[in-house]
Structure formats: C-alpha cells, structure tokens
N, C-alpha and C positions, 0 to 999 in steps of 0.2 A: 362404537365401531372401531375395529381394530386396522391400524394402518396397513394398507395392502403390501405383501412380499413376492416376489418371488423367491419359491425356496427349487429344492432339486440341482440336476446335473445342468449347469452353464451350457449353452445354446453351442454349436459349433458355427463359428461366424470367421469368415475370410480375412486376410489380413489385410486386403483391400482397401475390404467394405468396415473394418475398425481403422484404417488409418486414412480413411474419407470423413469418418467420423469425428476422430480426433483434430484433424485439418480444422473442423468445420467447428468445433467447441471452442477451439483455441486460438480463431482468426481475433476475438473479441479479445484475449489474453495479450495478444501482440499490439493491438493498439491501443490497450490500456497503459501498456509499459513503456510503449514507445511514445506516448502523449504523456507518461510523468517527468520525463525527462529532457524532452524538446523545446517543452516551451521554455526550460530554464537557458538554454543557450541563446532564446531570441528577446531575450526581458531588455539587455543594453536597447535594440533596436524599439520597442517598444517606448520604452523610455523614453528616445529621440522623438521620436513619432506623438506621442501623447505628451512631453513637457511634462512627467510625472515625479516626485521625488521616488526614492527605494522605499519608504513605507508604504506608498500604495502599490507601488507595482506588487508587492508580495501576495498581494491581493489575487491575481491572477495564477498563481499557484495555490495559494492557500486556498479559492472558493469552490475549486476542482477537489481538492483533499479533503475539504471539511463537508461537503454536500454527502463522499462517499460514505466517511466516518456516520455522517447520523442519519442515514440511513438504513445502514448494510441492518442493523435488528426487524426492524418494518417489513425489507424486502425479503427478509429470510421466512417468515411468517406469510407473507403475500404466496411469493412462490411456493410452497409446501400445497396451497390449495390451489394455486390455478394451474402449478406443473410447468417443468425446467424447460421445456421447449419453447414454451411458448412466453417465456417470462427471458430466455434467453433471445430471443428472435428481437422482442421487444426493446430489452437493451441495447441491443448491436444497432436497431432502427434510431432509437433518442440519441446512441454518441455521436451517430453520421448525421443527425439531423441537425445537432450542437455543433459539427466540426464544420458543418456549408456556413451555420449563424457565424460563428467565429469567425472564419475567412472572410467574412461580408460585411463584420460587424464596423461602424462609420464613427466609432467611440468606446472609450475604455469601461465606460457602464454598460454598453451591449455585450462587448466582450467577455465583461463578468459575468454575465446571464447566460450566455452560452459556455460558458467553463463551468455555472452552477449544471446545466442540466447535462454537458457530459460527467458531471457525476453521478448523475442521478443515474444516465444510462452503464459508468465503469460500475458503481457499486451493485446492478442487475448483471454486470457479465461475472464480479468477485465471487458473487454468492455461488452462481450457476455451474461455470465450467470446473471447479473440482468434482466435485459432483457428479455430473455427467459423466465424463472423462472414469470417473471410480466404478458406476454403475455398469460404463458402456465396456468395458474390457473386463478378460476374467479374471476371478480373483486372484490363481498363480501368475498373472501376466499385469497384476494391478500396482506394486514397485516401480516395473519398467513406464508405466504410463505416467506415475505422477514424477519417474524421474526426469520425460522430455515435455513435461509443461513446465521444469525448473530450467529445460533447454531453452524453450520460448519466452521463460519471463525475463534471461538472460538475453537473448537475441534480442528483445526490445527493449532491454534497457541499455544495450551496445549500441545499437542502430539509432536512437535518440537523439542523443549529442553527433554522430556522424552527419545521420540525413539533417538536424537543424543545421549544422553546418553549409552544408554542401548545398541547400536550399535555399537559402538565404545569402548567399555568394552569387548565387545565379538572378533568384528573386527576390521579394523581400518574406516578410517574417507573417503574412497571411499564407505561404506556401505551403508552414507546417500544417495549418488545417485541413489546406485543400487535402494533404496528401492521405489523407483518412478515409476521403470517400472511397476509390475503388477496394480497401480492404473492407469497409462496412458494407457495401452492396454487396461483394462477394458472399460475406459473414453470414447476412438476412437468406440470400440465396443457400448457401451449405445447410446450413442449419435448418431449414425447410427440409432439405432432399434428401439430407442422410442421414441425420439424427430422428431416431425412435421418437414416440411420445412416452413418458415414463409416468409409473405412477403418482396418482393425486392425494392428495389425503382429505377427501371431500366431506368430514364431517368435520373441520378446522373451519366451521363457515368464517366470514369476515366479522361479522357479527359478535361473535366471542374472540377475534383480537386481542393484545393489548395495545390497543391502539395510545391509553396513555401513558403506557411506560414509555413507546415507541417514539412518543412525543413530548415526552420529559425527556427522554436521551440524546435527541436532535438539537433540541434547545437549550439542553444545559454545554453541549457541542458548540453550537452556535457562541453562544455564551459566552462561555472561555475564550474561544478565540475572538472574539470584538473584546476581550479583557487584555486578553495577552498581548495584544496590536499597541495598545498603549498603556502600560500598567502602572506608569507614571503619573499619569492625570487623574482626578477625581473620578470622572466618568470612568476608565480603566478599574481604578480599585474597587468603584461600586459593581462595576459585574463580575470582574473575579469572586468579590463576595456573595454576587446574585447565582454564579454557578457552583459555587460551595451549597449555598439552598437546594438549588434545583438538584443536584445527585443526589444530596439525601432524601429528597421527597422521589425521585425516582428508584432508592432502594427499598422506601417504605411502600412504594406501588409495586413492586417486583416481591416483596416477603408473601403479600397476599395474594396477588393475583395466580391463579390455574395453569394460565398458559403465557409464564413471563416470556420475556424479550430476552432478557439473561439470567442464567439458572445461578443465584447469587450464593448457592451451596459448594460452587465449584470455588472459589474465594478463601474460602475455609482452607483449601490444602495447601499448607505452605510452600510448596514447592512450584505450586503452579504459579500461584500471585509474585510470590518472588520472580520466579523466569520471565513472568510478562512485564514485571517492571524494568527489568534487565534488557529483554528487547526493545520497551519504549526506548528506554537510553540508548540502545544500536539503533534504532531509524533516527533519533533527532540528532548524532554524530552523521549519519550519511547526510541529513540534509544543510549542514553544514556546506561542505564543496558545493554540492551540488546548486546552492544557491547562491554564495558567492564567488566562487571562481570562474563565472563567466565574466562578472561586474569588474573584477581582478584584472584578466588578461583585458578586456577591453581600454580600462579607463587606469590602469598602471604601466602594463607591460604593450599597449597599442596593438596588441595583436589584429590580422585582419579576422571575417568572421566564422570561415571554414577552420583558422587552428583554434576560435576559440571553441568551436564542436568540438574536434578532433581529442582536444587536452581532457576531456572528461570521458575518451576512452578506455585509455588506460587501463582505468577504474572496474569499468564490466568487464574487461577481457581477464584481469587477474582474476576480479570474482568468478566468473564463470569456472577458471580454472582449477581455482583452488577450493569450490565449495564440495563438490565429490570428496577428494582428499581430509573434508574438516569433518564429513560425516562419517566417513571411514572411520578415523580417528576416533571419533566420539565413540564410534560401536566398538572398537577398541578399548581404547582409555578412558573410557567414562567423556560426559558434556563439561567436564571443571577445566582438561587441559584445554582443547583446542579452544572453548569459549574466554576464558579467563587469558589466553593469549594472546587472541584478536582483539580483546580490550588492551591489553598491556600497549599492543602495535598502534592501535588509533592512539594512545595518550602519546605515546614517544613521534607518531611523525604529526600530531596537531603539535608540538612543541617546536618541531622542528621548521615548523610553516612558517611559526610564529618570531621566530627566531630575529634578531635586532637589520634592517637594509629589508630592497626588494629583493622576491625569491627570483630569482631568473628564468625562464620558459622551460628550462632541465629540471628545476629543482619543483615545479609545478606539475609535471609528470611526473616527475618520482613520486610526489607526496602523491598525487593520484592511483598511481599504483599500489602504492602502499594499502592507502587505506580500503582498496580494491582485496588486497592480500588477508586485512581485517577481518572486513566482509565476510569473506569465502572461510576464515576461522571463525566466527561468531553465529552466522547465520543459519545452519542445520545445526548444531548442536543447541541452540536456544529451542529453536523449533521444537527439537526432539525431547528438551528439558519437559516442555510444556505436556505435549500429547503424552510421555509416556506417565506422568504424575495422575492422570484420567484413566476412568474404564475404555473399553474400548467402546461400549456402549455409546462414550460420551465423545468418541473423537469428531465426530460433527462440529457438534457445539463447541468445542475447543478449537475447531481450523476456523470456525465462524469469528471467532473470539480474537486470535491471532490476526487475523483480517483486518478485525476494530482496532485492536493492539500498532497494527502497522501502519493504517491511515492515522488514527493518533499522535502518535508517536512523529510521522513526516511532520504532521498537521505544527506539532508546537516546535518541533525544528525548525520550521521555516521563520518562524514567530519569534522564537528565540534569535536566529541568524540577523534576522531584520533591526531585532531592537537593539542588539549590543553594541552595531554599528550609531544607530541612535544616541544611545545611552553618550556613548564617548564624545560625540561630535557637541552636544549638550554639553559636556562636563570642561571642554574647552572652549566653548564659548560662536563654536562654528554653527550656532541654532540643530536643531533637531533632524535635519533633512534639506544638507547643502546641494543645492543643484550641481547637474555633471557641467554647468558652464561656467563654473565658480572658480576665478585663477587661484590652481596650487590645489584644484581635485585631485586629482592624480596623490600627491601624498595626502591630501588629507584620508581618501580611499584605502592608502597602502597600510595608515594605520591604524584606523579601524579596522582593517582586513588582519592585522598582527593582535588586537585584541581580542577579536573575538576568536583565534584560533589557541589564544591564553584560555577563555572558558569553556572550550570544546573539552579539555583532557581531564574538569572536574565532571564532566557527565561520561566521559569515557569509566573515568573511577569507581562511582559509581554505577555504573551498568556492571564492572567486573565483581565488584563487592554483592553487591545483589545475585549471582549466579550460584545455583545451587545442583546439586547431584537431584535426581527425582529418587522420591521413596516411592518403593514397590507400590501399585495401584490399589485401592481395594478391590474387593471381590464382588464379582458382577451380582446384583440382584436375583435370585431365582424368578424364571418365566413359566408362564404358563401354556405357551406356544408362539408361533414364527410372528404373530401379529403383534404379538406383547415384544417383542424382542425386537422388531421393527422400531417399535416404538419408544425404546428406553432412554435411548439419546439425545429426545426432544429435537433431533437437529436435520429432521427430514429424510430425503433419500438420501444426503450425505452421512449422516450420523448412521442409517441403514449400513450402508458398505461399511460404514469403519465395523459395524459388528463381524463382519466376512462370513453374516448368514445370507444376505442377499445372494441369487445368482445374478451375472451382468443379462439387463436387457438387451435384449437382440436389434442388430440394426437392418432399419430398413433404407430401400434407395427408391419410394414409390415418389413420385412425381409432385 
C-alpha cells in the first residue's frame, strides 16, 4: 500500500489560522531549547544542594541528551504509523510531566529519571514539529516557516541562561522546572485545537519495525557514554569496546533489514558523512562554554547567580544574528568560506580563553560572543553541506539524521568537557574530582578550565578539516506515481514535503 499524499492545488488557509498553527508545533521547540540550556547555569547550585563532584553532576545534562539521541530512530518509525498529532500532543504531555518530576524530585537519582523521560518526551517533539510546521504551510511559503522555527530555537537558547539566571536569584534551581509547565499545558491544549490530524502510513504496522536496530542504536548510545564518563578505568575501556561491537552489529541489522532505522546507503556519499563529522565537531565545541562557564564564573570569578545566566547570552544573541548572514554567504560563496571560518574563530578565541591568569568577567563575554559569531558561521552552512549532498527525495531522513548528528555530538561534548577537567586534576595529583570545598578550588578550577580550552581548538581543527563543498546530488529515482514518490525518502511526512510533491494540509480550529 502506497503512503497516502496529497497531491493538487494547496488549500487556501488564513494567515491566522497558520500562525495558530505554527504557535502550537513550536510551543514544544521552545522548551526543548530553553531546557538545553538552563539547567547548565543551575548545575553550581545543584552541586551545593546534592554534595556531588563535576563528574556526576554531568549526568544531569548528559541523561536528557543521551535518552533523545537513542531514541529519535524508534520514535521516527513510531510516529509515521500512529500520526504527528497525536505523537506530538504526546510528547509535549511526557516533558511537562518530567519537568513537575524534576521540580519535586527529593534526590539526584530522581532527578536523573525525570531528565531521562524529558528526553523521551524532547526527542517526540525533534521528530514532529519540522514536519508539521513543512506539511502545515505552503510550499512557496515553506523557507519563511522553517526560517522562524530557527527564530525559536534561538529565542530558547537565548532565554535559557537569562530565565536560569533571574530564577534562581529570586528562587532556587527547582524554578527552572517549574517554569515548563504553563508552556506545556499551553502546548497539549494548541496542538489539540489547531493542528490538522495529518497523514498515517498505516501499513508500517509496529509488527514489521526495526525494533532491533532501534535497540542496537540506543544501546550502543547508551554504551558509549557510561564509556566516555570514565575512559580511564577498566570498566570505561571495556564499554568503549562493547560500543565499538554494538555499531557493528547494528550496521549488520540495518544491511538486511526492509525498513532500517537508518538508510546506511546515505553514508556512502562522501560529502555527506564528512559534513556530519564536521558538525559533530561544531556541537562538541558549543558544548564546551556551555558546560563549563557557569562552574568558571561561580567558583573563579564569584560571580552572583543572575550574571552567571546572563554571561551565556552573549553567545545566542550573536548566533541568532549572525546565522542569516552565514547562510547568505554560503548561497553565495559556497559552505567552504563561511563554514571553515567559524572554525578558524572557535580555535583562535578557545586559545584565547585559555590563555596563561584568570579571564576577567570582560574577557568571558567576549569569548562568549565570539564563539556565538562561530556559530552563526558554521551552523547553516554545515546544515546546507549535508541536505544538499542528498535527493530531495531523502531530505527527511537527512534533517532526521542531523537531529542524531546534534544530540551526539552535545552528548560527547559534555563528556569530553567533564573529563578533561578530570583528567588534569589526576595528573597532579588533586584525585579525580576535588570537591568545590576543597581550600585553593578556585584555582585548581581555573586551571583546569585553561586546559581544557587548550583541547577545544584540536576539535575546532578538525571539524574545519572535515568540511567539504557538496557534490551535485544524484538523480532522483524514476516513480510510478504521487504514492511511490511519497514514499521514496523513507522519512515520513517529512521526507514527503522535502520532495515539494506534497500539498500543505489544511488547518483546522475544531474543538
């Protein structure tokens, strides 16, 4: 049975009742971004509160990242058959349900269980709202849409470091969760009233899944990072090694299987595999700052807790600015300048972090801006590397991919950030993970913090080394009609819209 399209003239729909629409996809986008970035400015406060070293507290960033990472293949496959509405409704209900657990939670093992299951609920909203959002608008008007969900995932990664700030000045560091819920009730409520039901692809029973690719992928996820947390120790090297296993038996169940989890043909083009190694390397430089420049200004520079939010603005407001600008550029100049420049900019101001004394609260802005400026160079021109090296057929399963690429990628940045600091404090003899009550933290903190901004600029290097110009796409497969052609991208209703045979479903506002 061939997956259902709509094909013909696009519906004429109000600008209303599409940017009720868009409101309502996007409410989940906003606190996806603004939960990746909040809880990093309240980890000091955590810390205090639970008596935790910095290798566990990473824990509470990494079990949110790594939960979305292995799942986002499962849930992309889930949703195709039971349908974006109702698979996004779903999600937005699991993150508010995770963000009350969190606020309430009476210990740092509860809390990690509710940061697992707002992953479970962010990587239901990653799948969903591109998608939607491409289906719901029309195809000449489908640019402008995905360029203000780049608007929102900017407004929440601005708004992050502010509101943890200013929340945790006022209360303490359970506020950022509380403050989830009235966007999540909102979220379940929009997305009920104004979003369509879109098409199913009801012969994808659950039954013919790959349920064990999906669960080779998770687990070799899993895997790696309880490796990469201590890669030091015995136990550390043995699962590094156990996830070296696990991929390969998960690409040997994705050769055979009909309806893999990831189309491992798309690997083959060089241009792509190279770009997405190239972004790994851009998210595990962003997650650098982001994890330890609160720990910085805290327990170096004493900052109180609203400038330590504050100092990781910077960062989003140049990105936000400059990333229009790097995509222009790209459509101009090719992805080799603007990309290969915002790498150049991350190695020269991690150098400059790194540099011999404390940076001063000026020179901790600046570097945040900087690598803000990066960003906004690196980040649509990688993107664009990747999509345009595919058919169009295939840009679904390629923004899907990108998705995994991005959680990844944070995922071992954080892991990396955590250990280097480790690594050093071992090699002088300060054990593994000195408590923040330890007389002479403060520098021991400061110089760890100068080391590991020495190994940020070999991953910056290679990220720019890795960036490639895309070779022309091949040529789309001949179809047989709108249902074959639906169906060529493997990657759902989103893979539908990237072919731009879809028309947008029409939105309803029934009750």
């Amino acid at each position: 049975m061939a997956t259902p399209t709509t094909t013909g003239t696009t519906p004429a729909i109000s600008n209303r009742a599409l940017y009720l629409g868009f409101a309502a996809a996007t409410t989940g986008t906003l606190m996806v971004n603004i939960d990746s970035t909040i809880v990093n400015v309240v980890l000091p406060l955590m810390q205090h509160d639970f008596g935790l070293p910095l290798a566990s507290l990473q824990w509470a960033v990494t079990a949110y990242v790594l939960v979305i990472t292995g799942t986002l293949p499962a849930i992309e496959q889930v949703t195709r058959y039971i349908g974006r509405r109702r698979m996004l409704t779903l999600g937005l209900a699991i993150f508010t349900i995770a963000s009350l657990l969190g606020a309430m939670a009476p210990n740092f093992a509860l809390l990690l269980v509710a940061r697992a299951l707002q992953g479970v609920g962010g990587a239901i909203i990653q799948v969903n709202v591109m998608a939607i959002v491409t289906l719901t608008f029309p195809q000449e008007r489908r640019g402008q849409a995905l360029g203000m969900i780049g608007s929102v995932v900017a407004a929440g990664t601005l708004a992050g470091p502010a509101l943890g700030g200013l929340l945790t000045a006022v209360f303490d560091w359970r506020s950022v969760f509380w403050v989830n819920l009235p966007f999540g009730i909102w979220g379940v409520f929009a997305v009920r009233r104004f979003l369509p039901d879109f098409p199913r692809e009801l012969h994808l029973t659950p039954r013919g899944m790959d349920w064990g690719g999906a669960l080779l992928f998770a687990t070799a996820a899993a895997v790696l990072q309880f490796g990469l947390a201590s890669p030091t120790t015995l136990t550390g090297a043995g699962l590094l090694l156990l996830s070296v296993v696990l991929v390969i038996a998960f690409i040997r169940v994705e050769r055979t299987h009909p309806r893999a989890v990831v189309r491992l043909d798309l690997f083959r083009i060089r241009t792509f595999s190279s770009n997405l190694g190239s972004g790994v390397a851009f998210y595990v430089l962003m997650m650098f700052p982001a994890f330890l420049l609160p720990f910085y200004l805290h327990a170096v520079l004493h900052q109180p807790q609203w400038v330590v939010g504050l100092s990781l603005v910077p960062q989003a407001v140049a990105t936000a600015i400059v990333s229009p600008f790097g995509g222009r550029l790209a459509d101009r100049a090719g992805v080799l300048l603007p990309g290969r420049l915002g790498f150049a900019l991350f190695l020269v101001a991690d150098l400059a972090i790194a540099a011999p004394g404390t940076a001063p609260l000026w020179a901790v802005w600046t570097f945040s801006a900087a690598t803000g400026v990066a960003a906004g160079l690196v980040m649509a021109p990688n993107n664009s590397a990747i999509l345009n090296s595919v058919r169009k057929s295939e840009t679904g399963l390629a923004s899907a991919i990108i998705a995994t690429q991005r959680n990844l990628g944070r995922n071992i940045g954080v892991a990396i950030a955590a250990l280097v600091p480790s690594l050093y404090w071992l090699a002088i003899g300060a054990g593994a993970s000195p408590s923040s009550h330890t007389p002479g933290y403060a520098l021991l903190f400061r110089d760890a913090f100068r080391v590991s901004f020495v190994v940020a600029p070999i991953v910056a290097l290679l990220g720019l080394l890795l960036m490639r110009a895309p070779q022309p796409a091949p040529a789309e497969p001949a179809v047989t009609g709108a249902g074959d052609a639906g169906a060529a991208g493997n990657a759902g209703a989103a893979g539908n819209a990237g072919t731009g045979k879809a028309g947008a479903a029409p939105l309803s506002t029934r009750p």
